[in-house]
MARLUM-995292 format. One record per residue (C-alpha): residue number from 1; y, x, z. Coordinates in pm, whole numbers, plus 50000, padded with zeros to 5 digits. Each point is the difference from the previous one (the first is absolute). Layout:
# MARLUM-995292
+-----+-------+-------+-------+
!  nr !    py !    px !    pz !
+-----+-------+-------+-------+
! NUM !     Y !     X !     Z !
...
+-----+-------+-------+-------+
//
This chain:
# MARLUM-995292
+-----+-------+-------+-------+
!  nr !    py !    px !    pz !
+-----+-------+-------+-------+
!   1 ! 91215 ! 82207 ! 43820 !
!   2 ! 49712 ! 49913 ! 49756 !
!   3 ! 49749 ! 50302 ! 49892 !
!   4 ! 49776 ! 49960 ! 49658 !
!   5 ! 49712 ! 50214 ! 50044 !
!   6 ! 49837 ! 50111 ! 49691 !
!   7 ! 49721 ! 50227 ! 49820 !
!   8 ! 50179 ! 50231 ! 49785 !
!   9 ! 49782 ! 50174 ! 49738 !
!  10 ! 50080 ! 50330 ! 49846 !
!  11 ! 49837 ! 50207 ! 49679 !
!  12 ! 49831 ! 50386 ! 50075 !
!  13 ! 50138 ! 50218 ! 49941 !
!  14 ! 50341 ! 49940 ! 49960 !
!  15 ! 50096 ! 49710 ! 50284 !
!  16 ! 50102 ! 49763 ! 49710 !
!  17 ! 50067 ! 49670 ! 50114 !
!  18 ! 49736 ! 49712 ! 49904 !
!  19 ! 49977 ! 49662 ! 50132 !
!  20 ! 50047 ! 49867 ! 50396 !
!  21 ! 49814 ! 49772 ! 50143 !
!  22 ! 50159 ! 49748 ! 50259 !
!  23 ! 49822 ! 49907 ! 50345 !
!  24 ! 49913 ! 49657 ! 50033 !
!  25 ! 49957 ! 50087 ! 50400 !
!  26 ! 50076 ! 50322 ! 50177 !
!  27 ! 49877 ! 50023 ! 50334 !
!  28 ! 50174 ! 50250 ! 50173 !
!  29 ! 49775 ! 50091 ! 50315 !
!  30 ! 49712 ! 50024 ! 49746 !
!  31 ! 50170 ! 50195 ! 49775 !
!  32 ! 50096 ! 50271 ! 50281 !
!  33 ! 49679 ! 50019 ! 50131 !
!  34 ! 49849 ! 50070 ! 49663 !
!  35 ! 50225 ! 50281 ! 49907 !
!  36 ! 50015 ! 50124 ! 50348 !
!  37 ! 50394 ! 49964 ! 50031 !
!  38 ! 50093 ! 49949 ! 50383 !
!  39 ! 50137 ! 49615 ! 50046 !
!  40 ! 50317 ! 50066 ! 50059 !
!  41 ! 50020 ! 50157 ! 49600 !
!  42 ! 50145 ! 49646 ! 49779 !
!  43 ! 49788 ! 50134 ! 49711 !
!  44 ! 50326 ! 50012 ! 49750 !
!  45 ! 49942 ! 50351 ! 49866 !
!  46 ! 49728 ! 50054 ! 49746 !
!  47 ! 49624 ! 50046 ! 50074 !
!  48 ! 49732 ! 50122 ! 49748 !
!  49 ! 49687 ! 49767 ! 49959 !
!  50 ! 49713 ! 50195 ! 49984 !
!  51 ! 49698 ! 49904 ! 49846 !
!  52 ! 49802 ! 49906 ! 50354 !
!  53 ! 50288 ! 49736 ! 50125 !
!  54 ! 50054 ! 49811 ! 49653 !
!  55 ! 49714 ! 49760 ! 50088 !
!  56 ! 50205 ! 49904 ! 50274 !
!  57 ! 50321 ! 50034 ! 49800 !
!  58 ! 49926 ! 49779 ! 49739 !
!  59 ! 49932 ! 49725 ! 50236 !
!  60 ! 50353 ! 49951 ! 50039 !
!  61 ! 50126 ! 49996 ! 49705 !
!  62 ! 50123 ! 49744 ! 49782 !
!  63 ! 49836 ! 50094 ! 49677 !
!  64 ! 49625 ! 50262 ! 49973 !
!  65 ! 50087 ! 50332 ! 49893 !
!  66 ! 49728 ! 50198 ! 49796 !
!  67 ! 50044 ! 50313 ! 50190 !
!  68 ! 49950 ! 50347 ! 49844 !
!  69 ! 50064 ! 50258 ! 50229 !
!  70 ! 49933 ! 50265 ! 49677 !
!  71 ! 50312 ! 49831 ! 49795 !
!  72 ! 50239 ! 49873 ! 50306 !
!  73 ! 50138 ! 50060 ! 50310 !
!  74 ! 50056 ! 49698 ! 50212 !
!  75 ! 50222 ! 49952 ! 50267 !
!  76 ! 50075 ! 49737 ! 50289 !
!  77 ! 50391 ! 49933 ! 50003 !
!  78 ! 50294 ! 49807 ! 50134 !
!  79 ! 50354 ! 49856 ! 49889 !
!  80 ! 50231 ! 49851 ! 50224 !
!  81 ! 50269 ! 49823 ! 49913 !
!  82 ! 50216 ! 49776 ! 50250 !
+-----+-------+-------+-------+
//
């Protein structure tokens, strides 16, 4: 099984598709513990970024994002493919 995890990014108000943004690293353990999922929870559904944890966000990813939480919705997700 290999997962992609990406930053999906979606227009207000309508949920529009953007642009995703692919992880260069994805640390799971660090990733549960900052959106308080137990550590048994793989991460593969989808999890909103909210403005306080895109610091940490963005350190993992493979390209900067110029966040704006007024315009976008952002979103942590996975695809798995085998």
């Amino acid at each position: 099984m290999y997962i992609d995890r990406w930053v999906r990014v979606f227009a207000k108000p309508d949920g529009a598709f953007v642009t995703e943004v692919q992880f260069s690293r994805f640390s799971l353990p660090d990733f549960q513990k900052k959106f308080g999922v137990l550590p048994d929870n793989p991460m593969y559904d989808s999890y909103p970024v909210l403005p306080d944890c895109a610091e940490f966000v963005q350190g993992y990813l493979r390209n900067k994002v110029d966040w704006d939480f007024e315009r976008y919705s952002y979103f942590v997700e996975a695809d798995i493919s085998c």
